[in-house]
LOTOR-487175 format. One record per atom (N, C-alpha, C, O, CB): residue in one letter; x, y negated, z. Coordinates in steps of 0.02 Angstrom, whole numbers, plus 50000, padded with zeros to 5 digits. Glycine has a CB too. Example, Ala and Ser with C-alpha at 12.3 -4.5 7.8 and 13.67 -1.06 7.14 Angstrom:
<sites>
A506605028450390
A506155022550390
A506605016550390
A507125016650423
A505655022450452
S506425011250354
S506845005350357
S506454999850394
S506704994350402
S507045003050286
</sites>
This chain:
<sites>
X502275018651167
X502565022151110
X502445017851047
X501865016051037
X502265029351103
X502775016651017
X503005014350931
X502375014850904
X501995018750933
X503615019750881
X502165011750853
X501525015550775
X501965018550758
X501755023350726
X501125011050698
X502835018650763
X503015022650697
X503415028750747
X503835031650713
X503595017550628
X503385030250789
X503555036950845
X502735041750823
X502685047350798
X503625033250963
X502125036650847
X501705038850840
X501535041350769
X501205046450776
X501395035450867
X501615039850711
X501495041650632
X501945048150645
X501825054150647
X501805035150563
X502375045150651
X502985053250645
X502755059850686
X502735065550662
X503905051550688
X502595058450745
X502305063150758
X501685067250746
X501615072950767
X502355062250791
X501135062850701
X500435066850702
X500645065950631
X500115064550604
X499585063850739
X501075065850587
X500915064450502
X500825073350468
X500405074650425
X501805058950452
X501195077650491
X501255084350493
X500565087750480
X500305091250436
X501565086150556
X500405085050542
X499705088450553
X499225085550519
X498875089950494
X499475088650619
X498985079050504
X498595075450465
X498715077050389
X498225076950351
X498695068550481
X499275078450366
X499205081650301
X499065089350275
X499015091750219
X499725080150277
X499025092550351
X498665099050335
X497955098350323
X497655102350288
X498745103850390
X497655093150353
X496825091350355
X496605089850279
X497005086550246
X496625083650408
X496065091850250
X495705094850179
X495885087050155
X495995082850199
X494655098250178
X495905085450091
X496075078950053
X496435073550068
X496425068350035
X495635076250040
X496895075050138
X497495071150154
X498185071850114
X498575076450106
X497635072750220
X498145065050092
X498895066950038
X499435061650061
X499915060650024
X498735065449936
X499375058250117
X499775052650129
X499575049850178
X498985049850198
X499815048350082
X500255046150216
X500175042550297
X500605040150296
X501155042250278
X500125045850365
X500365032450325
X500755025750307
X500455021750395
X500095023350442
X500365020850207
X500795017150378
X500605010950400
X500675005450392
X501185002650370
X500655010450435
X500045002350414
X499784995150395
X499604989950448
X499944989150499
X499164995850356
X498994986150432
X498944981450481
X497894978750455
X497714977350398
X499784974150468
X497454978650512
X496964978650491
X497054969950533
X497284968750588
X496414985550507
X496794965450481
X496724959450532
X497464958450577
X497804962750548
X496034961350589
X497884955750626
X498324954850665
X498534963250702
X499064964650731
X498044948750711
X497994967450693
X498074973350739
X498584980150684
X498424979650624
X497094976350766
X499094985450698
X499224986850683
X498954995750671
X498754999150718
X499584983550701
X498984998350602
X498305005850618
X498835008250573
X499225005050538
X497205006350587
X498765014650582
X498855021450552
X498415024050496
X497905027250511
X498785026050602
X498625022650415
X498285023250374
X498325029450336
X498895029650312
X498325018550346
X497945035150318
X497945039050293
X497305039150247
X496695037850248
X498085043150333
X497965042350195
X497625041250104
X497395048850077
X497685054250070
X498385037950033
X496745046750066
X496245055350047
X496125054949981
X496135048949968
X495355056850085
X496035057749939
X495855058749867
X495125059749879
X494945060949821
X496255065149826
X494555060149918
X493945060849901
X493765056350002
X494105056750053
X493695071049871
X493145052949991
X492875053250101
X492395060950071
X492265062250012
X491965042250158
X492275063850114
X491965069350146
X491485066950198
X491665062550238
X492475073850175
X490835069750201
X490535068850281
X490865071950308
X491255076350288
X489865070750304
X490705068950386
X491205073050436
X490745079150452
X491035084350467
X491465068550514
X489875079050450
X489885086550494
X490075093250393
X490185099150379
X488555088150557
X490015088750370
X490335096050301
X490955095350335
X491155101050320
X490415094250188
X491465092750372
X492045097150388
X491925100850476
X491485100650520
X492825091550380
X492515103750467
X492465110250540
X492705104450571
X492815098750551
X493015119350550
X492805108350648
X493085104650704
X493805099950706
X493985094250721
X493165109650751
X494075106750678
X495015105950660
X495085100650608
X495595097250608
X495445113750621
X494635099650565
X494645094150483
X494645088550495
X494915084550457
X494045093850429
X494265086550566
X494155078650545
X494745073550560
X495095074950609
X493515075650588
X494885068550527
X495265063750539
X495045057250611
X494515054350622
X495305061050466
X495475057150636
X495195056150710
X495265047450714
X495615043950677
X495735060950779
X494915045650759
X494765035550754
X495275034450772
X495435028750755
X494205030450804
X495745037550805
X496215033450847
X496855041450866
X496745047150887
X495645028950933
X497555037350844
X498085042850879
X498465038850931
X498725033250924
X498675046550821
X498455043150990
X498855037751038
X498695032151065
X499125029151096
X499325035551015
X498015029451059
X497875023451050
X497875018151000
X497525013151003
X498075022051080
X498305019450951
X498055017550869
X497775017350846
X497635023150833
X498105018550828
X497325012950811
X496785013450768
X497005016450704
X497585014850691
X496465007050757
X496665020950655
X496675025350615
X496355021450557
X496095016550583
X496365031450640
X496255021350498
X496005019050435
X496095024850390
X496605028350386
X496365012650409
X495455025650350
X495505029850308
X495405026950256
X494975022650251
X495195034650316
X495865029250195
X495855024550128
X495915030250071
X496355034350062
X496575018250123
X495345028950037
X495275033849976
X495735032549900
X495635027349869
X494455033349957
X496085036249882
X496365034549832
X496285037849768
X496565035849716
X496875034349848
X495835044049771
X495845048749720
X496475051749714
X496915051649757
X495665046149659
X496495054649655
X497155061649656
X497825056649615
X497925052549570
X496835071449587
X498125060249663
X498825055449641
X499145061249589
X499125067249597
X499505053149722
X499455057549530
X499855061749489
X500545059049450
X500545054349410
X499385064049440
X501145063349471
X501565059749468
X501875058749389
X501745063849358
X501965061949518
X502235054049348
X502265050849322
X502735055649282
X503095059849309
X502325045149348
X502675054549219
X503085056449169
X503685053649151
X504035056549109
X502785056349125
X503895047749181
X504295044149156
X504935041849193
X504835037649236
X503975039849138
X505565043849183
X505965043949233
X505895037649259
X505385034249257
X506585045749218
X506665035649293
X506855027949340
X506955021349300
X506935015549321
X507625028449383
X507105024549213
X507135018149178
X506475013949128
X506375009149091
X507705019749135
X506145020149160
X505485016749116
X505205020449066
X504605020049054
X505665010349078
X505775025949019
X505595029948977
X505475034348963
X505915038248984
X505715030248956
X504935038048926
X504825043948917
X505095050448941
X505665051148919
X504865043848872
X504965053748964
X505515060148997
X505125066948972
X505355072448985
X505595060249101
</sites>
């Protein structure tokens, strides 16, 4: 199966999980992973069973990448003030 059959299918569910705001993919070194972007890391045992973000989907390696809170932009497509 694809990284990108595989993204499509678990991205749904990974953005129900607590500070998941985004799922992408990338490439760690030559190998290809499934990157999902959190606004805070969390320990894993402070989350429940259902919360944690998992090492691997499908056999994919998984990356978790913190970005803090995304906020979208005031400014339309040309650059200016809106």
């Amino acid at each position: 199966m694809s990284i990108e059959t595989v993204k499509d299918r678990h991205e749904a569910d990974l953005l129900r999980l607590p500070n998941v705001i985004g799922v992408g993919i990338g490439r760690r070194g030559s190998q290809p992973v499934i990157k999902v972007f959190v606004t805070q890391r969390v320990p894993r045992e402070a989350l429940g069973a259902g919360e944690v973000i998992p090492d691997t989907l499908d056999g994919y390696p998984v990356s978790v990448h913190v970005v803090g809170t995304v906020l979208a932009s005031e400014k339309d497509n040309a650059g200016e003030e809106g």
